[in-house]
C-alpha positions as CSV (number, residue, x, y, z in Angstrom):
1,X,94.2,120.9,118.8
2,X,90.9,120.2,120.2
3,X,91.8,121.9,123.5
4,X,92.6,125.1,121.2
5,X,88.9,124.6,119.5
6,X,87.1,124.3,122.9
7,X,88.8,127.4,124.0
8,X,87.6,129.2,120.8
9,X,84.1,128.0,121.3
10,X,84.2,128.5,125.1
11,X,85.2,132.5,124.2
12,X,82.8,133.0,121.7
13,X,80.2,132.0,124.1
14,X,81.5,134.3,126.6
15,X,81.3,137.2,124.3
16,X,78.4,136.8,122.7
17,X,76.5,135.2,125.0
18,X,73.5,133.7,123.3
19,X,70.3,133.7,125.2
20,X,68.4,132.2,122.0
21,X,68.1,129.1,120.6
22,X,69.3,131.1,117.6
23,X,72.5,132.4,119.4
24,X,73.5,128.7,120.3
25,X,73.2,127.7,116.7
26,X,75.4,130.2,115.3
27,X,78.0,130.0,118.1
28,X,78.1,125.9,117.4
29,X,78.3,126.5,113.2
30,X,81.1,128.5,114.4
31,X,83.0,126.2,116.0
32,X,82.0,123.1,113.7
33,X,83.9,125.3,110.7
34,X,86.8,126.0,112.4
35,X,86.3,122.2,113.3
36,X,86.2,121.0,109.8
37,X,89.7,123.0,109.2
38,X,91.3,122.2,112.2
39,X,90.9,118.7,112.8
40,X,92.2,117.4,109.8
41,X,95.4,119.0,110.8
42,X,96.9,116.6,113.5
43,X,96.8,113.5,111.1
44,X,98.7,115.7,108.4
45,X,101.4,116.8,110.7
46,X,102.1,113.2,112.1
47,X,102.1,111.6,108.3
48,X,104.0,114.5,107.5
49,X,106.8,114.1,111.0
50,X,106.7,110.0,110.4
51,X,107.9,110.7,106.3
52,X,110.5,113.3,107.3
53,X,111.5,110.6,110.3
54,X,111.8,107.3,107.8
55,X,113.4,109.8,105.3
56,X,116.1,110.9,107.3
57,X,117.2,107.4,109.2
58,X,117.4,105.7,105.5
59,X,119.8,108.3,104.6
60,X,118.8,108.4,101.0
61,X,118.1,112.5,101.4
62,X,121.8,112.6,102.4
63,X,122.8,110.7,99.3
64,X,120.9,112.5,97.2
65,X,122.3,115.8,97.9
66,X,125.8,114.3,97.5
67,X,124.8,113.4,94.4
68,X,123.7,116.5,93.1
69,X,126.9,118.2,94.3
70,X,129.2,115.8,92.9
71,X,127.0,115.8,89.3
């Protein structure tokens, strides 16, 4: 994911290439946004993979279905 953002920030500075002082700034706010919505990403996807892991070696997903079929 990170790779992905310094990619982002690495082509923004290509095409705008900031000169200023200014120029860096916004170019950095840039990528510390997509920063703030990114990052928090990876931790949610491996809670979310280690739930759907557990959840499917107990079984109990399985059961449940069965048990709505036969009900």
């Amino acid at each position: 994911m990170l790779v992905v953002m310094m990619v982002v920030e690495g082509a923004l500075v290509g095409i705008l290439r900031p000169t200023s002082l200014s120029g860096f700034v916004a170019v950095q706010s840039v990528a510390q946004v997509l920063n703030i919505v990114v990052v928090p990403a990876a931790p949610a996807a491996a809670i979310a993979t280690y739930l759907d892991l557990r959840l499917r070696a107990e079984g109990s997903d399985l059961e449940a279905r069965v048990k709505q079929l036969a009900g």
